[in-house]
C-alpha positions as CSV (number, residue, x, y, z in Angstrom):
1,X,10.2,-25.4,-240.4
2,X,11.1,-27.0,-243.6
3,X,12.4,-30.0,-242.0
4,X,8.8,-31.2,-240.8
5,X,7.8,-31.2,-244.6
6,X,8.0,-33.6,-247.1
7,X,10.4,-33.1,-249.9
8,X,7.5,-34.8,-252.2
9,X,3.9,-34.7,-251.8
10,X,2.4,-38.2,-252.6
11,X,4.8,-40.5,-253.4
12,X,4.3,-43.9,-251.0
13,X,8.0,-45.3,-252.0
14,X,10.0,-43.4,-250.5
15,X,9.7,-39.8,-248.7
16,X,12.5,-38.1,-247.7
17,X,13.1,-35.0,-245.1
18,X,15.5,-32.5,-245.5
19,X,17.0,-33.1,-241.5
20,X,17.8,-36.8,-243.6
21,X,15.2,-38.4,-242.0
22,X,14.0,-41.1,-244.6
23,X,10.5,-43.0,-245.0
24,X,9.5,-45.7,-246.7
25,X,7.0,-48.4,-247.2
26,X,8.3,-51.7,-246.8
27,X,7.2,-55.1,-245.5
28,X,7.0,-56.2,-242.0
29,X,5.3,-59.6,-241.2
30,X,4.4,-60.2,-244.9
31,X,2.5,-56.7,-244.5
32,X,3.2,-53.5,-246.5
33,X,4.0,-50.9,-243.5
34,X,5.8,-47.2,-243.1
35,X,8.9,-47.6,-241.7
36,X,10.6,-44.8,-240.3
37,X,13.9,-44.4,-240.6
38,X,14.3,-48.1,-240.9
39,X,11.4,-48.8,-237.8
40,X,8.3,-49.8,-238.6
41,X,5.2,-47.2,-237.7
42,X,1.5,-47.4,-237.5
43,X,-0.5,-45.8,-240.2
44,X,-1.8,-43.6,-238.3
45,X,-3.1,-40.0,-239.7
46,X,-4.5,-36.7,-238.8
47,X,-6.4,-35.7,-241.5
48,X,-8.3,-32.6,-239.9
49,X,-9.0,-29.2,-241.1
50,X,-9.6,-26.1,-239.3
51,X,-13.3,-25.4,-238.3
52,X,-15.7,-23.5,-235.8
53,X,-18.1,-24.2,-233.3
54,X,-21.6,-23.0,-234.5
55,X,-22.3,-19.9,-232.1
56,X,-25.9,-20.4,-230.1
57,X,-28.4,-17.3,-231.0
58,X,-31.0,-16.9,-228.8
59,X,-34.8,-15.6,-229.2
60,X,-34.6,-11.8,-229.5
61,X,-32.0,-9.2,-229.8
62,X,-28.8,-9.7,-228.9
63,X,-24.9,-8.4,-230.0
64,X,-22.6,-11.4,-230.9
65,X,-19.0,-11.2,-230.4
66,X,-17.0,-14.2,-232.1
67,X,-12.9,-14.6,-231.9
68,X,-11.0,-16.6,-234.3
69,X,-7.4,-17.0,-235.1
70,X,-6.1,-16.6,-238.7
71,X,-4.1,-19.8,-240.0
72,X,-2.8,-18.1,-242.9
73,X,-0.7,-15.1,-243.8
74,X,-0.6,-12.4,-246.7
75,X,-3.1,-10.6,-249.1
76,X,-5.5,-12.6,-251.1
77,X,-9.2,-12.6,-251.4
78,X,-11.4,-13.4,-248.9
79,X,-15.4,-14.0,-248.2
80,X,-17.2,-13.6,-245.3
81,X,-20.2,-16.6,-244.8
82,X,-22.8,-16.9,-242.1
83,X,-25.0,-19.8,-241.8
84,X,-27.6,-20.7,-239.4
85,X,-29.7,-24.3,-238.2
86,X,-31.3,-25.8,-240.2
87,X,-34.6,-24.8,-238.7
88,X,-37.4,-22.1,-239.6
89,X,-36.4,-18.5,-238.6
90,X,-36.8,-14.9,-239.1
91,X,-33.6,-13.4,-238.8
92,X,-32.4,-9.7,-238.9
93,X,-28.7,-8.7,-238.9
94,X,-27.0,-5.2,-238.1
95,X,-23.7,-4.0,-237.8
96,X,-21.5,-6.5,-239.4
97,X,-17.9,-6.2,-238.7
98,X,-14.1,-8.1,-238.7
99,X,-11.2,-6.1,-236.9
100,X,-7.8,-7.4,-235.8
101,X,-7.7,-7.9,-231.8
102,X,-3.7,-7.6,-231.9
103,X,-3.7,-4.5,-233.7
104,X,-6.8,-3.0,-233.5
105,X,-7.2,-2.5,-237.5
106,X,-10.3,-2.8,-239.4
107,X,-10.8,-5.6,-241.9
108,X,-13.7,-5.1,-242.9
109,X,-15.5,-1.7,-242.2
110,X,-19.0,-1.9,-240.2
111,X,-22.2,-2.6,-242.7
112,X,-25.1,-1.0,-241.3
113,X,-27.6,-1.6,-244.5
114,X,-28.6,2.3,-244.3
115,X,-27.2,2.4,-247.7
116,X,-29.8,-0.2,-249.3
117,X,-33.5,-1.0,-249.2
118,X,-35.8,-3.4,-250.7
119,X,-34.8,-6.7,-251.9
120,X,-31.6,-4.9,-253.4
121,X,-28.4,-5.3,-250.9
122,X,-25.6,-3.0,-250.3
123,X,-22.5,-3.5,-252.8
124,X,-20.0,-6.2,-251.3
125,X,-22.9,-8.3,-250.2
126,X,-24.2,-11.4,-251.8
127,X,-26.3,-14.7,-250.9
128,X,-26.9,-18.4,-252.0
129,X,-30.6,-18.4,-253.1
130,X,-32.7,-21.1,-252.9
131,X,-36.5,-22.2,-253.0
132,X,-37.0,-21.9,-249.5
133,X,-35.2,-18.5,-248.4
134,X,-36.1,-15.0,-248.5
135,X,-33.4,-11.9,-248.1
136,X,-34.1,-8.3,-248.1
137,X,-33.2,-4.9,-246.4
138,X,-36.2,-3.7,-244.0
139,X,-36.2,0.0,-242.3
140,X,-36.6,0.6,-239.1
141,X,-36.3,-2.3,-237.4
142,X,-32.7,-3.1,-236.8
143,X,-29.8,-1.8,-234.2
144,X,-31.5,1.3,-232.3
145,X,-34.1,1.2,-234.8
146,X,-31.5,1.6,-238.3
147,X,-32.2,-1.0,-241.2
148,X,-31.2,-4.4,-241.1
149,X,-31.0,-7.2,-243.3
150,X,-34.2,-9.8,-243.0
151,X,-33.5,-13.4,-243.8
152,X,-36.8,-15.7,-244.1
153,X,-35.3,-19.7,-244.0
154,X,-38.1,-21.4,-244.2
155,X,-38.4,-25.2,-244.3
156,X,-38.2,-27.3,-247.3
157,X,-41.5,-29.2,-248.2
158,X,-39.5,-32.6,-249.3
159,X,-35.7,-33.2,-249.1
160,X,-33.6,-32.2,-247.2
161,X,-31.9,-28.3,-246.2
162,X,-30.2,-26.5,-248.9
163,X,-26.9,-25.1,-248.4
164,X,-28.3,-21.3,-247.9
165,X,-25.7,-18.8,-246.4
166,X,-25.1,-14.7,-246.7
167,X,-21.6,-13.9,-247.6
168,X,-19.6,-11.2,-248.5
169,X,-17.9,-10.5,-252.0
170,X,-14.5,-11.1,-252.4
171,X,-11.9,-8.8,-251.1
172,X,-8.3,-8.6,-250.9
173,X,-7.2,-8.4,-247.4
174,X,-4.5,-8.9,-245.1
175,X,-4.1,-12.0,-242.9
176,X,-1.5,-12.0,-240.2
177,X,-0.9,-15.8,-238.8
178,X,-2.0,-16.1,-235.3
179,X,-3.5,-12.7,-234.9
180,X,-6.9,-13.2,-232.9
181,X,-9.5,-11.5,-235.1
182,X,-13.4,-10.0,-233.6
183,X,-16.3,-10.8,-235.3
184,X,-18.6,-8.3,-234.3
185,X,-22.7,-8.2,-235.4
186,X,-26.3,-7.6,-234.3
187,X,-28.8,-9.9,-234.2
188,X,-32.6,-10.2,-233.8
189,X,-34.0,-13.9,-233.8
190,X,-37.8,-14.9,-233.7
191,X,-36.7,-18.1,-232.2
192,X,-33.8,-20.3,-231.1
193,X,-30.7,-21.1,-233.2
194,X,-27.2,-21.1,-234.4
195,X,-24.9,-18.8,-236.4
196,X,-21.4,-20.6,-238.1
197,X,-19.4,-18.1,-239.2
198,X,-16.2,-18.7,-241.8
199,X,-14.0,-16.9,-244.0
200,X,-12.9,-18.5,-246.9
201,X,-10.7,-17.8,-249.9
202,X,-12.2,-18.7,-252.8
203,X,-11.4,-21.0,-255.7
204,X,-11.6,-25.0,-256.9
205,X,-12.5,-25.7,-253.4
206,X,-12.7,-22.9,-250.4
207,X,-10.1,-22.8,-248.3
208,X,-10.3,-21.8,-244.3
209,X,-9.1,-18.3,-243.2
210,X,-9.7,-18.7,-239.8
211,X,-10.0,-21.2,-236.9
212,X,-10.8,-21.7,-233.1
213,X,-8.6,-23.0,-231.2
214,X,-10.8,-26.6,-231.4
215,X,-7.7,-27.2,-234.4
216,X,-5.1,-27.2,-232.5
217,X,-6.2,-28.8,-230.1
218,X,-6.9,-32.1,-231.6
219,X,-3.6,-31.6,-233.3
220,X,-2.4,-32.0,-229.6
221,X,-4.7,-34.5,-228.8
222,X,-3.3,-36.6,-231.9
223,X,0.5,-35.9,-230.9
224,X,-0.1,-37.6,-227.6
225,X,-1.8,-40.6,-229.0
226,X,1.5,-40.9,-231.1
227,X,-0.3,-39.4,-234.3
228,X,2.7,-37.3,-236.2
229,X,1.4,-37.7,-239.4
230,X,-0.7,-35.2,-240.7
231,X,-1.8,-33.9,-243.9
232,X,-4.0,-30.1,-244.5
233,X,-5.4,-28.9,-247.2
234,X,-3.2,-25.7,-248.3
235,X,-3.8,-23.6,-251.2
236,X,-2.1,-23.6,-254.6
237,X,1.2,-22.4,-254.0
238,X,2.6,-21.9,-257.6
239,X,1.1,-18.6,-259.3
240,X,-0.6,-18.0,-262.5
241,X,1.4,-16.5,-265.2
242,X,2.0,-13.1,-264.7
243,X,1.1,-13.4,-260.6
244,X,4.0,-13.0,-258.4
245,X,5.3,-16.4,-256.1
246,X,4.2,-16.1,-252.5
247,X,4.3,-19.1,-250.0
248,X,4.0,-16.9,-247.1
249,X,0.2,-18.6,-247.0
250,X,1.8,-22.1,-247.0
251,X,4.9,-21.1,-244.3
252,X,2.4,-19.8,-241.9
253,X,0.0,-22.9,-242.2
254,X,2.9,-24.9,-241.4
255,X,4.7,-22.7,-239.0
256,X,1.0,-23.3,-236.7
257,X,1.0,-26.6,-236.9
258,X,4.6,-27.0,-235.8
259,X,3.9,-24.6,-233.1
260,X,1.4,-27.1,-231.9
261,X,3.1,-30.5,-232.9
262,X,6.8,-30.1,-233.7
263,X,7.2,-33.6,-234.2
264,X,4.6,-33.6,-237.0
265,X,5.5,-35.2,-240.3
266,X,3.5,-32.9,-242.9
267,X,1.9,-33.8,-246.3
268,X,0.0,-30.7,-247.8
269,X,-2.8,-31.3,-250.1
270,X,-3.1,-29.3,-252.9
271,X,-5.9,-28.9,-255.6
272,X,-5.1,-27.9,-258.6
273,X,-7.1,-24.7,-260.1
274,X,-9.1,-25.2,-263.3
275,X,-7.8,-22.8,-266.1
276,X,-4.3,-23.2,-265.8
């Protein structure tokens, strides 16, 4: 695996792999160019991320069933986020839940709201607020007639959407790399629209848990238009003081991109985390 990486992350010189493959920048025609081992390339790159469909939600009730793959491995902390159109809409949700498909476990336990009423909602739940959205917990009135959560979008008078989303607190869980996990919940609609669902860890910037297979599939689209560079953002790989070193994360990242495109030439992107 470590072969496919760069020994250095940006330095446009002279990048070196450990099988001894060597690149530089050199000129060719008068022209700064990558040269690979000595042949000139084009600068071509893959610069895509893993992402999701939005998930069509129709007027009514209805159970939703998503799959997604994880893209990293080990414990860290994760959040939940659902978003929906940009579009007004009544929306009640039961019944939330993530378990592993491969081995059946439960990531994240059901939430049927029973627990909370009101405008108050249940512990590990939390929610972008803005001018134009409304979130409470309303009896009767979800799954089989249990509570559900109610969330009022409601369209902005200038300007345009604001980034509202539901999301979960952050918990440390357990990836496993390539295990297909089920995204299970209830939902009641007044009207037409569309759910995208991501897990995220948290941090400087978010980075993506999970991903359909629309990932690596342009990452095989890219291979066979001769695109084997390719950079992702990973997360910080070096711990805080006192934190223990783990690059499982980073490996297993790499290891599914290599699965897909094992002639990729890698560059990880790394933001630094404020605080030291």
């Amino acid at each position: 695996m470590t072969k496919n990486v760069f020994s250095v992350f940006f330095v446009f010189l002279s990048l070196f792999f450990l099988d001894g493959t060597e690149i530089r920048v050199l000129e060719h025609q008068n022209v700064p160019q990558i040269h690979v081992d000595g042949k000139p390339v084009h600068a071509h790159w893959f610069w895509g991320g893993p992402t999701a469909l939005p998930h069509p939600i129709h007027k009514g009730e209805q159970m939703i069933e998503l799959e997604r793959i994880a893209i990293r491995e080990g414990c860290y902390p994760i959040q939940f986020h659902l978003r929906f159109a940009h579009k007004p809409v009544t929306l009640w949700i039961d019944n939330f839940e993530v378990v592993d498909a491969t081995t059946g476990g439960i990531i994240f336990a059901k939430q049927d709201f029973e627990s909370s009423t009101g405008d108050k909602l249940p512990h590990g739940w939390n929610w972008h607020q803005t001018r134009n959205s409304k979130v409470c917990i309303v009896p009767r009135i979800g799954y089989q007639q249990s509570s559900a959560m109610q969330i009022d979008l409601i369209a902005p008078k200038v300007g345009f959407w604001p980034d509202f989303h539901i999301y979960t607190t952050s918990q440390l869980l357990k990836m496993k790399a390539g295990n297909t996990y089920k995204i299970r919940l209830w939902i009641r609609s007044t009207t037409e629209t569309s759910l995208n669902f991501a897990a995220y860890q948290p941090g400087p910037l978010y980075i993506p848990i999970f991903s359909d297979n629309a990932y690596f599939s342009q990452i095989k689209h890219a291979k066979n238009a001769g695109v084997n560079f390719l950079s992702f953002l990973c997360p910080f790989p070096w711990p805080r003081r006192g934190e223990k070193t783990d690059w499982d994360s980073l490996d297993s990242a790499i290891e599914l991109i290599l699965k897909n495109n094992p002639d990729a030439k890698i560059i990880p992107r790394c933001i630094l985390p404020h605080g030291g």
